[in-house]
N, C-alpha and C positions, 0 to 999 in steps of 0.2 A: 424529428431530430435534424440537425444541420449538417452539412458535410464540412471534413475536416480543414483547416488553413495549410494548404500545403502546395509546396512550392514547382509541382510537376506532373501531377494528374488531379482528376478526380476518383473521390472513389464514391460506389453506390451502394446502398442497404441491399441487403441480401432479403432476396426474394420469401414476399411474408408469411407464401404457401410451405415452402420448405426449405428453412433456414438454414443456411451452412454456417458451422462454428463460427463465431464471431463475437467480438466484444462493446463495450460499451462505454465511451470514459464517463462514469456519473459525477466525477470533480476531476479535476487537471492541476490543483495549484499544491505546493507544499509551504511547510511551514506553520508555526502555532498563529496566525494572524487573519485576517479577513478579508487583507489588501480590497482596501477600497480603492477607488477610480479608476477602473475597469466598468467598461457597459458593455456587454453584461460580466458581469465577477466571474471567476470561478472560483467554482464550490472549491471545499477539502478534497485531499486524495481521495480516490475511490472507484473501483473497476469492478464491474459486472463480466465476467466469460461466461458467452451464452452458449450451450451446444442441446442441439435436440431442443427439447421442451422444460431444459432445467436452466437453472443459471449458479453461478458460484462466483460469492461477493468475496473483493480482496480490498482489504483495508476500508477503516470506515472514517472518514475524515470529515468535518465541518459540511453537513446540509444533504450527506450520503443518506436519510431518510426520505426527505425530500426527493430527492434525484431518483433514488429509487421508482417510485410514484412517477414523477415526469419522465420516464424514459417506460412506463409502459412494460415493465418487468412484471410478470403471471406470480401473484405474489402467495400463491400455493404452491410452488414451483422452483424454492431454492434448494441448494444440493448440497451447500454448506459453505461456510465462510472462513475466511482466511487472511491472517494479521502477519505483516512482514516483521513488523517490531511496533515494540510497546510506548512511542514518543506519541502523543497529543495529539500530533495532526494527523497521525493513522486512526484513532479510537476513540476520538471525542463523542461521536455520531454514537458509537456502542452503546449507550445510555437508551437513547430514544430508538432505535433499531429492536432492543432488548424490551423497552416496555412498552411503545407502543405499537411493536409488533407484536404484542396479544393482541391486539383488536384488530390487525391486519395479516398474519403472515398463520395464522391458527390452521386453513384450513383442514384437509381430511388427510392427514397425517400415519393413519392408523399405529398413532404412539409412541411412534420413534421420534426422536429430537432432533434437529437441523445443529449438528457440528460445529464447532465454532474454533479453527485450530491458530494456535500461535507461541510464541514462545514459552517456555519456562521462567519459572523463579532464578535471578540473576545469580541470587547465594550470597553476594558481597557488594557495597556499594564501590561504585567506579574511582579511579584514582581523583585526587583533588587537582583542579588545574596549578603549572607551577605560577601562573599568575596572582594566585590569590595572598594576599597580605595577612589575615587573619582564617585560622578554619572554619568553612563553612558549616551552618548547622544543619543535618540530613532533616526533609520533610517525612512525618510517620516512623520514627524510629525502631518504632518496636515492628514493623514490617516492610522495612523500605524500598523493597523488591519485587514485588508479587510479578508472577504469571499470569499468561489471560485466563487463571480459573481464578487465582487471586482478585484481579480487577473484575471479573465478570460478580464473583461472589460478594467482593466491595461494593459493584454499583447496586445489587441485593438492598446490601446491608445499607445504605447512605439511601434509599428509597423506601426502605422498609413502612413508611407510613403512610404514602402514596398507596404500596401494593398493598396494605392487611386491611385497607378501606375496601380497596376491589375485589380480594380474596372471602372477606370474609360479609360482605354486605352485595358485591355482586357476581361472586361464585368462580370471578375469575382463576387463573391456573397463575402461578408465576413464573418471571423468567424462566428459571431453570428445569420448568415444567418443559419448556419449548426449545430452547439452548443446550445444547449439551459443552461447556469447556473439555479442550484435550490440550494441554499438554506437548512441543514438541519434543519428543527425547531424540538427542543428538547420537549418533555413534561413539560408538565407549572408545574407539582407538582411532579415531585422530589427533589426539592433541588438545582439546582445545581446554582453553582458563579464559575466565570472564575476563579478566587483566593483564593478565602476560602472554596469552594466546586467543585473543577473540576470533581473527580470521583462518583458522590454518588451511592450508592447500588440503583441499579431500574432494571425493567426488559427491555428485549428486545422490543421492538418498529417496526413496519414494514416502514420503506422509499418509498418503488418500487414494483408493480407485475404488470406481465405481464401472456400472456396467457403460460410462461412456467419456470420463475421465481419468487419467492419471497424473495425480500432482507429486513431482519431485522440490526435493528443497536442495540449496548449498548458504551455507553461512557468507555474508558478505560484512565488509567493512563500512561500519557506523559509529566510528569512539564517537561516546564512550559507550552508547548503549550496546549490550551483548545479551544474549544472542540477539541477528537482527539477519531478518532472510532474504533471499528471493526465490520465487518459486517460479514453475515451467508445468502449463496444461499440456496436455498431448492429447489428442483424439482423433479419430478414426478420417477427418474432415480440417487436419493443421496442427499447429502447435505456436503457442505466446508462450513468453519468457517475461516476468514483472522483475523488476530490479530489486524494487525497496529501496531506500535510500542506503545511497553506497557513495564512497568516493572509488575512481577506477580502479577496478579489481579483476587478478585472472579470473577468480570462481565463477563472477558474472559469467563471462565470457563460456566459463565451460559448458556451466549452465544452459545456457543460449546457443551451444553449438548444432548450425542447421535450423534453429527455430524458424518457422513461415514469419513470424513478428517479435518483436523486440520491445516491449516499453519501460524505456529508460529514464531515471529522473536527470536533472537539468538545472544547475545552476549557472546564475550570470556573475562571472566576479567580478566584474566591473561596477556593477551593484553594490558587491562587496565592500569593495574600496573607497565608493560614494558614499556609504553608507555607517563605515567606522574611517571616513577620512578626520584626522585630527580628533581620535575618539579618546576623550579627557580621563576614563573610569578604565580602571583593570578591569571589570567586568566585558565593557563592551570589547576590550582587546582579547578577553577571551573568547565571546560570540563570534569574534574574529576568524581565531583558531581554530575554531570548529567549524566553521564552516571549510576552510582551506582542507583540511585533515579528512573530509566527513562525505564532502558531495563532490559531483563532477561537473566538470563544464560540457559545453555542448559539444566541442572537440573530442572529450575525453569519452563521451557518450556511443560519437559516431565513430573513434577507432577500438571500441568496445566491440557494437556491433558490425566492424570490417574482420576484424579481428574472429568473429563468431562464422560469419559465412549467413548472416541470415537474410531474409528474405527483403525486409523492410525493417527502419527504426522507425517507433513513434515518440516523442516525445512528452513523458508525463512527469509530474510534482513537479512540477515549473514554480521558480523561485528567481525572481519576484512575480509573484500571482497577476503583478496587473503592469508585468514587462509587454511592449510590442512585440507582434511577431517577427519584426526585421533583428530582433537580439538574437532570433535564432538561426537564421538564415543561411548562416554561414554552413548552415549542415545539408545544404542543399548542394552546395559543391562539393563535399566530401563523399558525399553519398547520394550522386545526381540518378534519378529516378526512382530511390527508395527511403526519402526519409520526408515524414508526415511532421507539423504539428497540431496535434487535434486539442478541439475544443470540446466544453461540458457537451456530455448527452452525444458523442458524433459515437456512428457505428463502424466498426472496421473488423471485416472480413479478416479471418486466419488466412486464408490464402483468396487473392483479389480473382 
């Protein structure tokens, strides 16, 4: 694995006899795209938190199969996975994660299912942008919303001819033999409506423990998707804080209060504005507005994490996937000795 691009130390793989918590970025870039011209690209979103002898995958973005595999992850050994929100570039990998990990992630299980947690069914679809000149037609109508048991029971059903070939000629188990979908349920009193209250001020929440993680959520801000998370490992050996795409937000912050690490998404708007400079279609001026509304800059990133007291920021879902490192730079002065940008596959220690 490479070590990370970053603009004030090095950092080094934790020792391979007996690993201290630590994570693995298996893609770094955001967004529904491939961003070519980059050598080498970076994959889709996607993080491995490794502690002890398990790992717990957070979002599955573009080549997160792959990366898996190249990053050397004990693929008997996951602990269970976890979706910040339900956009493209977190989930697309979920497909081949789900079935061609029957022929790789099966081991001796004895019968229990590897978890798979992320949001709920949204209930209603999102408002229409006011940009739009005609209304739009919703995709899937008679479901337009599903949850990750929804999608996970979708990619089921849209493979179904793939899996009853293997099921039933070569004995295989399916998905959901190995997958378990859950569901997150939110707290019944804070406030929240997919529409008129997606973000509200609350605290964090526990989802998951085991005998060597504990994963809290808090809802963050993604219009228009809702719910949409960030979660916080804790273990006995540090604690990371994942943002999920947000634009800057207190919850973040609460989130992340004290965390040893910090990985926060990152957009360039100067990108932005190159990119729908003189943009002719309402559509692309609403791609616009979503972006301004939705994500943060690298500013917003690092008085996020000044803000939290943590330990180090890393930089992940980098947008544009195949921007220079020098577009992020500037987070070297704001946060001099503690902010990384790391590349595909780099490892970073919870606490260095």
């Amino acid at each position: 694995m490479s070590s990370p691009t970053e603009f004030t130390s090095t950092e080094s793989a934790p020792n391979a006899s007996a690993p201290a918590p630590h994570i693995v970025t298996l893609g770094t870039a955001g967004g529904p795209r491939w961003w070519m011209g980059r050598d080498p690209a970076r994959a889709g979103i996607s993080t491995a938190v490794v502690v002890g002898d398990r790992w717990y995958l957070v979002d599955v973005g573009y080549g997160s199969g792959r990366q898996i595999g190249q990053a050397g992850l004990d693929l008997d050994r996951p602990g269970g996975a976890f979706i910040t929100h339900l956009h493209s570039d977190h989930t697309i990998d979920l497909p081949s994660v789900m079935i061609f990990g029957l022929y790789e992630l099966l081991g001796e299980r004895g019968g229990t299912r590897i978890p798979v947690y992320g949001p709920g069914d949204r209930g209603m679809l999102p408002p229409v942008s006011p940009r739009a000149i005609t209304p739009p037609r919703p995709a899937a109508p008679e479901n337009p919303t599903p949850g990750v048991t929804g999608l996970m029971e979708g990619i089921v059903a849209a493979y179904a001819t793939d899996l009853n070939d293997r099921i039933m000629d070569s004995l295989r188990p399916g998905p959901l033999q190995l997958f378990e979908p859950r569901d997150i349920a939110l707290p019944e009193d804070i406030g929240y409506h997919p529409n008129e209250n997606p973000t509200p001020t609350m605290e964090p929440f526990t989802i998951f423990e085991d005998d060597l993680v504990k994963v809290t959520a808090i809802l963050v801000a993604h219009p228009p998707i809702a719910p949409a998370f960030a979660f916080r490992f804790d273990t006995a050996g540090g604690s990371v804080t994942i943002s999920g795409d947000t634009c800057e937000h207190a919850n973040t912050a609460r989130l992340a209060q004290g965390s040893d690490l910090l990985l926060h998404e990152a957009i360039d708007f100067d990108w932005v504005e190159e990119t729908y400079e003189g943009a002719p279609t309402e559509g692309a001026l609403a791609a616009r507005d979503h972006h301004y509304k939705s994500h943060t800059s690298v500013q917003g990133a690092c008085s996020i994490a000044d803000q939290a007291g943590v330990g180090r920021l890393a930089l992940h879902h980098i947008v544009p996937g195949h921007a220079d490192d020098s577009v992020w730079a500037v987070g070297n002065d704001l946060l001099p000795g503690r902010f990384l940008v790391p590349n595909d596959l780099d490892v970073l220690p919870l606490r260095p």
